[in-house]
C-alpha positions in Angstrom: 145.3 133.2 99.0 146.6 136.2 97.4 150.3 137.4 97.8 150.8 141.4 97.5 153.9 142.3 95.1 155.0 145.0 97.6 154.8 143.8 100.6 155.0 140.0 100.4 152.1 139.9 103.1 149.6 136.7 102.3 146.0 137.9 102.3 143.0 135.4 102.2 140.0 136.5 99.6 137.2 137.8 101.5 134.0 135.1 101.8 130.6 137.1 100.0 128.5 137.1 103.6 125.7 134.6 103.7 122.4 136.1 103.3 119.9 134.6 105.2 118.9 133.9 108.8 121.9 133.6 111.1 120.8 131.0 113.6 124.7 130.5 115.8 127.9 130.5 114.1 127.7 127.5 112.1 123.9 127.2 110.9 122.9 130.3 108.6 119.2 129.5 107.0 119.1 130.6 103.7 117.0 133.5 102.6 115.3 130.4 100.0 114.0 128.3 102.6 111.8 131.7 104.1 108.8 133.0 102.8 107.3 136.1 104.2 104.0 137.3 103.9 102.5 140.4 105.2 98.6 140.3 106.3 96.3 142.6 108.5 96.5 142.6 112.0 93.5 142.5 114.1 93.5 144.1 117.7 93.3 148.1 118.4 95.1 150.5 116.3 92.5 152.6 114.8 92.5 153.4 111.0 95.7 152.3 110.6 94.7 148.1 111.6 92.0 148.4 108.9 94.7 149.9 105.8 97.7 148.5 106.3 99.4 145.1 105.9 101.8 144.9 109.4 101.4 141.9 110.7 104.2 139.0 109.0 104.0 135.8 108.3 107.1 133.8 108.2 107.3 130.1 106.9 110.3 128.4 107.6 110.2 125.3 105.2 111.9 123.2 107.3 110.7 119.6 105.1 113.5 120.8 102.4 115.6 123.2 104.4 119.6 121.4 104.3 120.5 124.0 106.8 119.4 121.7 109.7 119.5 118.2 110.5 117.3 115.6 110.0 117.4 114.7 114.4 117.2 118.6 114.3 114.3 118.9 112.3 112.3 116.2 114.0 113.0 118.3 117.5 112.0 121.5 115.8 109.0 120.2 114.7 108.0 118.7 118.2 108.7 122.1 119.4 107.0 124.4 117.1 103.9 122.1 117.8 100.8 123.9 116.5 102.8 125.9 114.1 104.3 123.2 112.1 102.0 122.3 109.3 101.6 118.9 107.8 104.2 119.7 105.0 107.1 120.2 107.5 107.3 124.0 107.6 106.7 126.2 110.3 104.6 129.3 110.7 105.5 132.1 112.9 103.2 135.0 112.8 104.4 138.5 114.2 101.9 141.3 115.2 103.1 142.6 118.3 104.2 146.1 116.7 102.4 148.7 114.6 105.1 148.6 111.9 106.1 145.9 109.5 110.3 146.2 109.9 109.4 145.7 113.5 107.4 142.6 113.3 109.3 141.0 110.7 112.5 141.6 113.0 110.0 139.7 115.9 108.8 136.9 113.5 113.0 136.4 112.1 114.2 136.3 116.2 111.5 134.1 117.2 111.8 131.6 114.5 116.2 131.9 115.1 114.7 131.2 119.4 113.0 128.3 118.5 115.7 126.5 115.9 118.4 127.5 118.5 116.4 125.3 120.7 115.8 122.6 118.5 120.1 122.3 117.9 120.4 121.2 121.5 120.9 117.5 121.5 118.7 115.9 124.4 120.1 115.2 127.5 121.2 111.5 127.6 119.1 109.2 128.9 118.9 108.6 133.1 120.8 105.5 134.2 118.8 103.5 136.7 120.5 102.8 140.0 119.9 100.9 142.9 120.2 103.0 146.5 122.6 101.2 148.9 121.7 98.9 151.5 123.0 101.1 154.1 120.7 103.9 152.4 118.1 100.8 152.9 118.4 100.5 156.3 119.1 104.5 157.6 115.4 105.3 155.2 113.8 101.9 157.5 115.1 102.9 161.0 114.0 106.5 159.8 110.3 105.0 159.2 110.5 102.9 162.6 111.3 105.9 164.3 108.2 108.3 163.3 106.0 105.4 163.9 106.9 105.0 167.4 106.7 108.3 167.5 103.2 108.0 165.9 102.0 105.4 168.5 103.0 107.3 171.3 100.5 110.1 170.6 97.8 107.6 171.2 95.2 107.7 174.1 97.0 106.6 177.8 95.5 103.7 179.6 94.4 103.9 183.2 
């Protein structure tokens, strides 16, 4: 904290902002742990499919990443499913839009979705109970009923 001589007002040194990929207010990924790649995408467009690279690529390498937790990491993992490769990154790939800032900004909030997702601690686990015996008896007398009820509809004898 620096002091102003005039003044006497305390001001705290501004932080650098984090480059990377801000996933909530605590968990930034940095802009090491992405790779981006742009490729062809296929699907109508004309001339402009065939010449120009649009389509992104965006591995998230995950296996090295300290950004996330290891429980995290397992979840994101189990999430991403077919786009986690063997080496514990995952691949989003982005070719929704006919320009590249647009499908990189797609492939960035998709990947941000999915390790949102993957922060959420399960649910804890469901603890068994028993119903009541009162619940016992009021589901029995319940059963009783509808199958007199069930008889009755039978043929009348003469």
């Amino acid at each position: 904290m620096a002091e102003d001589g005039e003044t006497g007002v305390t001001t705290r040194p501004e932080r650098a902002p984090e480059r990377g990929l801000r996933i909530s207010s605590r968990v930034v990924i940095p802009e090491d742990d992405l790779e981006e790649s742009f490729i062809r995408a296929g699907g109508p467009g004309g001339q402009n499919v065939n010449k120009v690279a649009t389509a992104v690529q965006l591995r998230f390498l995950a296996g090295r990443s300290a950004a996330i937790g290891d429980e995290a990491r397992q979840r994101l993992l189990k999430l991403a499913g077919a786009r986690a490769t063997k080496g514990g990154d995952v691949l989003i790939e982005a070719s929704r839009f006919r320009t590249q800032e647009r499908n990189r900004a797609d492939a960035r909030e998709r990947l941000a979705a999915l390790v949102r997702e993957a922060l959420v601690p399960p649910p804890p686990p469901r603890k068994k109970t028993r119903p009541s015996r009162g619940a016992v008896e009021r589901r029995l007398e319940a059963k009783k009923g509808r199958s007199d009820i069930k008889r009755m509809r039978g043929r009348v004898a003469d």
